[in-house]
C-alpha positions in Angstrom: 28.1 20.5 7.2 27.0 21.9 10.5 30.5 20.6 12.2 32.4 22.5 9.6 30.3 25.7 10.5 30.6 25.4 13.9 34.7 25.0 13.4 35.0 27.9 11.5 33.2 30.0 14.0 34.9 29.0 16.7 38.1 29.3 15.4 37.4 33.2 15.1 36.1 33.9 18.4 38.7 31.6 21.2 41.9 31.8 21.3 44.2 29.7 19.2 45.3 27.1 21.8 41.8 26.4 22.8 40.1 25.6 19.0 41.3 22.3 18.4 39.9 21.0 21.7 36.6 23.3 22.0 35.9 22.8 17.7 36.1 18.6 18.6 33.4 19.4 21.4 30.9 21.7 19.6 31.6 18.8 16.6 30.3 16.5 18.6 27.5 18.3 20.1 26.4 19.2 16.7 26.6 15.4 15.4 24.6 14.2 18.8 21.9 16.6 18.0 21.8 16.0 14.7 21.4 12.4 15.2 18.6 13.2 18.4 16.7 15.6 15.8 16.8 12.8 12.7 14.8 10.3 15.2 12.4 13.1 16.2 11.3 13.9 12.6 11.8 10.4 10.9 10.4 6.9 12.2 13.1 5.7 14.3 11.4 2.0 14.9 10.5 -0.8 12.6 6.6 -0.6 12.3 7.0 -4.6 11.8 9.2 -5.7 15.1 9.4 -1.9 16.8 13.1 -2.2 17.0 15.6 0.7 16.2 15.2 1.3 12.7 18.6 1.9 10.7 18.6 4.7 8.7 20.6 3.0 5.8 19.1 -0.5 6.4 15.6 -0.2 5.5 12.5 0.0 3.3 10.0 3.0 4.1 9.7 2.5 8.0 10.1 -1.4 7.8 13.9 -2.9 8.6 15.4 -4.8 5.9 15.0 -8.0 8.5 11.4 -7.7 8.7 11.3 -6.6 4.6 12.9 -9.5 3.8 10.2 -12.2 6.0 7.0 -10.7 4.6 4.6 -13.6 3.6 5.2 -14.1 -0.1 2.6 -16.1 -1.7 4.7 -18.2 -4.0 2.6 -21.5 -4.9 -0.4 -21.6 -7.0 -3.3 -19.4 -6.2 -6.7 -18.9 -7.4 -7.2 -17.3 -10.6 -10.7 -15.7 -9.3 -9.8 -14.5 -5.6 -6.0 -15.2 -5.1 -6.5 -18.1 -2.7 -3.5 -20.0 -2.0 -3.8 -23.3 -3.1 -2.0 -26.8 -3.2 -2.8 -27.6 -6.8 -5.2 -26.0 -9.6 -6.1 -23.0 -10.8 -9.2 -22.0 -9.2 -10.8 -22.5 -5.3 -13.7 -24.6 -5.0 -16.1 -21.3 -4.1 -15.0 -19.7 -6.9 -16.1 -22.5 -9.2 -19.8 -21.8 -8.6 -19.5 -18.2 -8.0 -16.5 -16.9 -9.9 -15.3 -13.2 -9.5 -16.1 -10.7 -13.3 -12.3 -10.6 -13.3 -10.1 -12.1 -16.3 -7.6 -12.4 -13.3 -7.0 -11.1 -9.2 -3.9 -11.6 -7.9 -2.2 -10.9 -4.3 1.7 -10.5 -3.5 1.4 -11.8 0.2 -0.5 -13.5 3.0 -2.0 -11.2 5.4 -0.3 -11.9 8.6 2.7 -10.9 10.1 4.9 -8.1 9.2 2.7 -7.6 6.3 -0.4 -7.3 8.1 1.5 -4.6 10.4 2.6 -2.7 7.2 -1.1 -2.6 5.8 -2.4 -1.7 9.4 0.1 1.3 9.4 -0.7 2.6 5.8 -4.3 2.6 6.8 -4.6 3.6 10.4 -1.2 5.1 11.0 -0.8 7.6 8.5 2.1 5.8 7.2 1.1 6.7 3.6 4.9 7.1 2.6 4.9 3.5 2.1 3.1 3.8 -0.9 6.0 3.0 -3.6 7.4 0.1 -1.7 4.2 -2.1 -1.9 3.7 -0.7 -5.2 6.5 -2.3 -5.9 4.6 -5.3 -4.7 2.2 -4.7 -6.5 4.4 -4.5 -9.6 6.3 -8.2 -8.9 3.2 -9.8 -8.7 0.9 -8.4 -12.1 0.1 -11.4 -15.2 0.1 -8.7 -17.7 0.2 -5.0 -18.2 -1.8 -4.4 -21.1 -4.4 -1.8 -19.3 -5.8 1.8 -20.0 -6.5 2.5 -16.8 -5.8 1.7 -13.0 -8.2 2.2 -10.6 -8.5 1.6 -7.0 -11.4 0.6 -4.7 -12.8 3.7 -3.6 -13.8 4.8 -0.4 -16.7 6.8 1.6 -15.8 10.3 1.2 -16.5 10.8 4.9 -13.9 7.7 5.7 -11.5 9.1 3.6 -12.0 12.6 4.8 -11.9 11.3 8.5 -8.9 9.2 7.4 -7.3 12.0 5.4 -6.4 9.8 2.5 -8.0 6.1 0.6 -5.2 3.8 0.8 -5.6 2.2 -2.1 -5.6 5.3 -4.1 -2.2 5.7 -2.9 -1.0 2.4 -4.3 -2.8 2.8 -7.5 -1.4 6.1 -8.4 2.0 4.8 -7.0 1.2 1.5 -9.5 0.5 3.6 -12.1 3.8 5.7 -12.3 5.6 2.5 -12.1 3.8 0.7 -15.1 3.4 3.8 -17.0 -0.9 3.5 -16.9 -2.8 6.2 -15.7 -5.1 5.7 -12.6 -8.1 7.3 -13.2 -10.5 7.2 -10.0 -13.3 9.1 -12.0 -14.0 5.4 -13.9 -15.3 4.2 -10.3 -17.2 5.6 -7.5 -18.5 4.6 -4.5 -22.6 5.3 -3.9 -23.3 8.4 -1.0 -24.8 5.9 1.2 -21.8 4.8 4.2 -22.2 0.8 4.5 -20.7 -1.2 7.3 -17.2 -1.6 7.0 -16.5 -5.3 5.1 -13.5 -5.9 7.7 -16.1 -6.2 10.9 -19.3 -8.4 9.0 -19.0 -11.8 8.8 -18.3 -13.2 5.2 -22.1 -14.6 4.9 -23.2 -10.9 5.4 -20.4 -9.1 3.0 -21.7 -9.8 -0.3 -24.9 -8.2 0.4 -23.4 -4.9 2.3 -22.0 -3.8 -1.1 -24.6 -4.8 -3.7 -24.9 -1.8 -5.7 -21.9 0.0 -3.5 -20.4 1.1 -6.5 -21.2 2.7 -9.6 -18.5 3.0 -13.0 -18.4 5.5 -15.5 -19.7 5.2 -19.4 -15.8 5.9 -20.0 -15.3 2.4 -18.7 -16.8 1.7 -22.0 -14.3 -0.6 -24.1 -11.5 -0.4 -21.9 -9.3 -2.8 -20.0 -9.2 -2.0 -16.1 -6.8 -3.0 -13.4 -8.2 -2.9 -10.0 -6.3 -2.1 -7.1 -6.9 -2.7 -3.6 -4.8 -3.1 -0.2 -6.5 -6.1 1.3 -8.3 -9.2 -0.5 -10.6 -10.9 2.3 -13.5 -12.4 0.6 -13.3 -10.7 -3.0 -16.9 -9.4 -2.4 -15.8 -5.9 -3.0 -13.7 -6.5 -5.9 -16.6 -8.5 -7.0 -18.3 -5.5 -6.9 -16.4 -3.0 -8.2 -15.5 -5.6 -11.5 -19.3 -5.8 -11.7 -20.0 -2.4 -12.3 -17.1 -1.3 -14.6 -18.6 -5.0 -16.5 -21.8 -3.3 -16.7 -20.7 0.1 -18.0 -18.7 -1.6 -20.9 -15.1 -2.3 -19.8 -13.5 -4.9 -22.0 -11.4 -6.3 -19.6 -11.4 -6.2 -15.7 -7.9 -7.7 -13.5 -7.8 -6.9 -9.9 -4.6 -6.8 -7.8 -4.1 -6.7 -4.0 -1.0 -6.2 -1.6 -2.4 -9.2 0.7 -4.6 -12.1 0.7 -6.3 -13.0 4.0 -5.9 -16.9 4.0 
């Protein structure tokens, strides 16, 4: 479109015998700068392998090479936490200490280009990949019979700091896709800032968020999908079920992009 401007233009104010030649080189001025300004305002690297990203070839700001190697979890996992597991249907901590879930399932293992993706939606403002894991998200759910989504919520001063929770972002985009509503009123998270889960060790985690979170009376009677980025040790989903448990909810499921294995 610009080319075609630029040709018209020129071709009122030079002579004849010098548009042809001069309209080819403002052409292709125009389409280099195009091109220069395209990388400037999009991603023009692969957040997973940080080479040229194709503009045509590619999911969000991950190339289709990288899109295509993620860590799919395909075997059997564990109906409680999402463990990957050679046989079975539950882990052997979660048969003394079960999650309050009916079910918690994970798309992939968190390593690789999946664990670059997650690190970019969280800490590099990459929230535009929001509908691509959703997606995810989507492949990977047992059922859809919920009334509500509802994501993990965070510390109002990590997601003002942060500008955004995370897993908001893919429960809302979950939400549009399976046609539930994500209501983030149903679950909050106490005033009180905790350490984050990510830096305790896993004998300290189930105790930083005892009492984290508190669910509404609406939770009453209804089923409830939870939805969270990461699944380490299913203490905060264990959490976060517990409460909407004890305000009534019927049902609890939880749902995670990755499982750390």
């Amino acid at each position: 479109m610009g080319a075609n401007i630029a040709k018209r233009f020129i071709g009122v104010i030079l002579l004849p015998e010098y548009n042809v030649r001069v309209q080819r080189r403002i052409a292709s001025a125009l389409s280099y700068f195009g091109r220069e300004a395209l990388r400037i305002v999009l991603p023009s690297w692969c957040i997973a392998c940080e080479r040229e990203l194709p503009l045509g070839d590619r999911t969000a700001s991950c190339c289709a090479a990288c899109w295509a190697s993620l860590p799919r979890i395909s075997g059997a996992k564990c109906v409680s936490c999402a463990l990957p597991l050679p046989a079975g249907e539950i882990c052997i901590d979660c048969l003394t200490s079960p999650l309050p879930v009916d079910w918690c399932e994970a798309w992939g293992a968190y390593r690789g280009p999946l664990e670059r993706l997650l690190h970019a939606l969280k800490f590099q403002r990459h929230d535009f990949l929001d509908d691509a894991l959703a997606a995810l998200l989507d492949e990977t759910l047992r059922d859809r019979d919920f009334d509500a989504v509802v994501a993990v919520p965070m510390h109002r001063a990590k997601e003002r700091k942060r500008g955004y929770n995370q897993a908001e972002l893919l429960a809302r985009a979950l939400g549009r896709r399976i046609h539930v509503a994500c209501d983030m009123a149903l679950l909050t998270r106490q005033r009180r800032e905790r350490a984050t889960q990510s830096r305790l060790p896993k004998r300290d985690r189930a105790a930083n968020v005892v009492g984290a979170f508190a669910a509404s009376p609406r939770a009453d009677g209804k089923s409830i999908l939870i939805v969270d980025d990461i699944c380490t040790t299913g203490e905060t989903l264990r959490a976060c079920a517990a409460a909407l448990r004890d305000a009534g909810a019927s049902r609890v499921c939880a749902v995670a992009v990755a499982k750390a294995v």
